[in-house]
Every structure is written in C-alpha cells, then in structure tokens.
C-alpha positions in Angstrom: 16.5 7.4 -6.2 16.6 3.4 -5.3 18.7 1.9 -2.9 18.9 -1.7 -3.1 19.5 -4.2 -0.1 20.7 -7.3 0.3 20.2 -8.8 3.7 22.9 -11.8 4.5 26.1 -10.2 4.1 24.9 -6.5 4.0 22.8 -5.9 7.3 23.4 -10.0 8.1 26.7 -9.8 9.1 29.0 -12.9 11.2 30.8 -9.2 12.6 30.0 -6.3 11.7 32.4 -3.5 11.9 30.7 -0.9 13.7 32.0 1.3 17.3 28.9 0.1 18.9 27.2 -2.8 20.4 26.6 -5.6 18.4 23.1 -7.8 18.2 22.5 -11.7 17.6 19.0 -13.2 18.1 17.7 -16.1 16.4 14.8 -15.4 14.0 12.0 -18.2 13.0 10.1 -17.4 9.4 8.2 -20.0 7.8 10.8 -21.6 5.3 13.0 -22.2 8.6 15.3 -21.0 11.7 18.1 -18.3 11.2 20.8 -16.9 13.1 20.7 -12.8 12.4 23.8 -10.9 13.4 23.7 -6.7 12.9 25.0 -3.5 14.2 22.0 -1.7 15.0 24.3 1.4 13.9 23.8 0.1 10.8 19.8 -0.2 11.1 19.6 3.6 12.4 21.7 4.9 9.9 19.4 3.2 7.4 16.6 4.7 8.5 18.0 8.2 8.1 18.5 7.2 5.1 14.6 6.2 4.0 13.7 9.1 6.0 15.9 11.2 2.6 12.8 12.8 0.7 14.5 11.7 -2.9 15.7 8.0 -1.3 13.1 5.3 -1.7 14.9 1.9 -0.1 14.3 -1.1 -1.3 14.7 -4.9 -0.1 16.2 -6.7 -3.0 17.1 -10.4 -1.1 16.8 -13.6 -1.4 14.2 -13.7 1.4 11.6 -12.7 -0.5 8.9 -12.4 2.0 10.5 -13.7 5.1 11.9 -10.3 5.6 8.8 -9.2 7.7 10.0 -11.4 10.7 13.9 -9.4 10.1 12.3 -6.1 10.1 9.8 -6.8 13.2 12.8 -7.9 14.8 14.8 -4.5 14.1 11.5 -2.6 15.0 12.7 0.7 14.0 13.2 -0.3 10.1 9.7 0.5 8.4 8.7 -2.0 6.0 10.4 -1.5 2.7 9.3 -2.7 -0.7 10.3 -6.2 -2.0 12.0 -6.2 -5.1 11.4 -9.8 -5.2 8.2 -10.4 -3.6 8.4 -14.5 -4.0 10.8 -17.2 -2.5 12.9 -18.3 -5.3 14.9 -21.5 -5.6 18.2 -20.3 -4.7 20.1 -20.6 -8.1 17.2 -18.5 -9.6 18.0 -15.5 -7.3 21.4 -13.7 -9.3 19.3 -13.6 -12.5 16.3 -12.0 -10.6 18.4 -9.4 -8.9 20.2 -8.4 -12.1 16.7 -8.0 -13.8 15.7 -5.8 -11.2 18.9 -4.0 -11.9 18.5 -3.9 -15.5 14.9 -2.7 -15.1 16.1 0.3 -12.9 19.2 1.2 -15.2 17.4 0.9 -18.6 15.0 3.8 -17.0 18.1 5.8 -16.5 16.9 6.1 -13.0 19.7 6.2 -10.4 20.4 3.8 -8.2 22.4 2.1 -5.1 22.6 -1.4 -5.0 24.2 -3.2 -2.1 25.4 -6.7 -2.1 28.1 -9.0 -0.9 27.9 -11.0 -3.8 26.6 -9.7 -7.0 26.8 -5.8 -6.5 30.0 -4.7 -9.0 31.6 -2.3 -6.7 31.6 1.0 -9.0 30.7 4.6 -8.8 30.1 5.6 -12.5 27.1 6.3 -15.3 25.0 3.2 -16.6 25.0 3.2 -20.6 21.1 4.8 -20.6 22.7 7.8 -18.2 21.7 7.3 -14.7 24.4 7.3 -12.5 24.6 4.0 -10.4 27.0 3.0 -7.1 27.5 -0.8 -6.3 28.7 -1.4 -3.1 30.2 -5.0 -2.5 30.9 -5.6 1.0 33.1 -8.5 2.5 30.1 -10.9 3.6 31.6 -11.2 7.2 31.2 -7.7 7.9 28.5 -6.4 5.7 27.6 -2.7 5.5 30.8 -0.8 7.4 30.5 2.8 8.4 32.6 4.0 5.4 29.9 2.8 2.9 27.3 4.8 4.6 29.0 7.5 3.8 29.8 6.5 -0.2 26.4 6.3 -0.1 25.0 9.5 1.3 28.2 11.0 -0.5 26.3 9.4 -3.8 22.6 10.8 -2.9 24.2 14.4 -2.5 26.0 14.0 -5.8 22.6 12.9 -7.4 20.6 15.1 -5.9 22.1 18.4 -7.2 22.4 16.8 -11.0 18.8 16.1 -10.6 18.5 20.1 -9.4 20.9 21.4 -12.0 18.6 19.9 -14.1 16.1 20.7 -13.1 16.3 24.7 -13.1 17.9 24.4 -16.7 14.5 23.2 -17.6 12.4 25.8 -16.2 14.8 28.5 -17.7 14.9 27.0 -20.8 
C-alpha cells in the first residue's frame, strides 16, 4: 500500500500540534532558502510507518527533488520515492498530483494520500475497488497525532482485506 506525502503543510508545519519539542532550522536547496518547521514526533512516527512491510511511502510534493536537503536534515527519514521527480511551475503541480492519484486508484491499489490542500478528506472505496483515505490537514499544523492513528487504523483495515483475500484464494 502507498502513502502519499505532502511536505509544506503536512510535515512543514508554522505549529505543529504534537506533546513534544518542536524544530525550526532554515534549509538552503538549489531553487532557494526555506524556513522548515516539524515535530520530530511526527518524523519518528513516519518512519514506523515505512518500516510497515505492506507500507511503501511516498513523497508526492511540490519539491520535486529539493526534498533530499529536507530529508538530510531530518536524518532519520530514509529517502522515499518521488512521485514527481521534476520541479514543476507551481500552477502545474494539482494536475500532477491528481494524476499520480488517478494512476494509483485506476490500479485499484490502495492508498493514503496526505495533503493540506488537495487531499479530499475521506475514508471510503475508489470506483475501480481499492480503498483510499485522504487526509487534509489545517496547513498551520500539518500532520497531528490523531491522523497517525487514522492512518495506521487504515493500514490495519487494508491489511486483513488484502489477507481475507488472500486465503479465499488459495482455498478456492
């Protein structure tokens, strides 16, 4: 199973909403100079989450390949794929995420996608049958404790269909 990231507004947040101490350094990458904010809560409990043998995650940003500089500066994170491995202009970027999205639910994969802006907020089943969560957090907070838990609520749900299914098949 995919889950999707944002960064600004997901793990990019002006305050995060985490019990725990909260980081700011300023980040250089070669399109310019950037002011990161994050919980590193948040950062560990993503891990855990790529370390989930089903869970692949996936950057899906705007940054493109400036992520390397966010993801040295976490240093824990490993490096995730890019779903969109070029800097776009930025009014190029919703139409690029959605086609990843598109992509990923016409496979009838399922999928997480988080994102402050574009993400539809909804826990349901695509039309080609893969079940899909879209998380939408407030921008100023990003990612808050109670997602991570819709979201390893979600892989849990996913992973026994995907068993259920899975023994029907070999008995069948």
């Amino acid at each position: 199973m995919l889950v999707f990231a944002d960064i600004d507004g997901v793990l990019n947040a002006r305050r995060p909403k985490w019990d725990s101490r909260i980081e700011r350094r300023h980040v250089r990458t070669e399109t310019g100079e950037y002011n990161v904010t994050w919980s590193p809560a948040l950062v560990t409990e993503l891990r855990q989450l790529d370390h989930h043998p089903r869970v692949r995650l996936v950057w899906l940003t705007s940054w493109g390949p400036e992520v390397a500089p966010l993801e040295d500066l976490w240093g824990y994170l490993p490096r995730w794929p890019r779903a969109i491995p070029e800097l776009l202009p930025t009014g190029e970027v919703p139409a690029a995420k959605h086609a990843v999205i598109d992509r990923v639910a016409a496979a009838g994969r399922s999928y997480v996608w988080c994102d402050d802006e574009l993400a539809g907020d909804v826990d349901d089943v695509t039309e080609f049958g893969g079940l899909r969560l879209e998380i939408r957090p407030k921008s100023r907070h990003g990612l808050e404790p109670v997602h991570i838990e819709r979201i390893w609520g979600f892989i849990a749900k996913v992973v026994a269909g995907e068993d259920r299914r899975a023994l029907r098949d070999t008995a069948g």
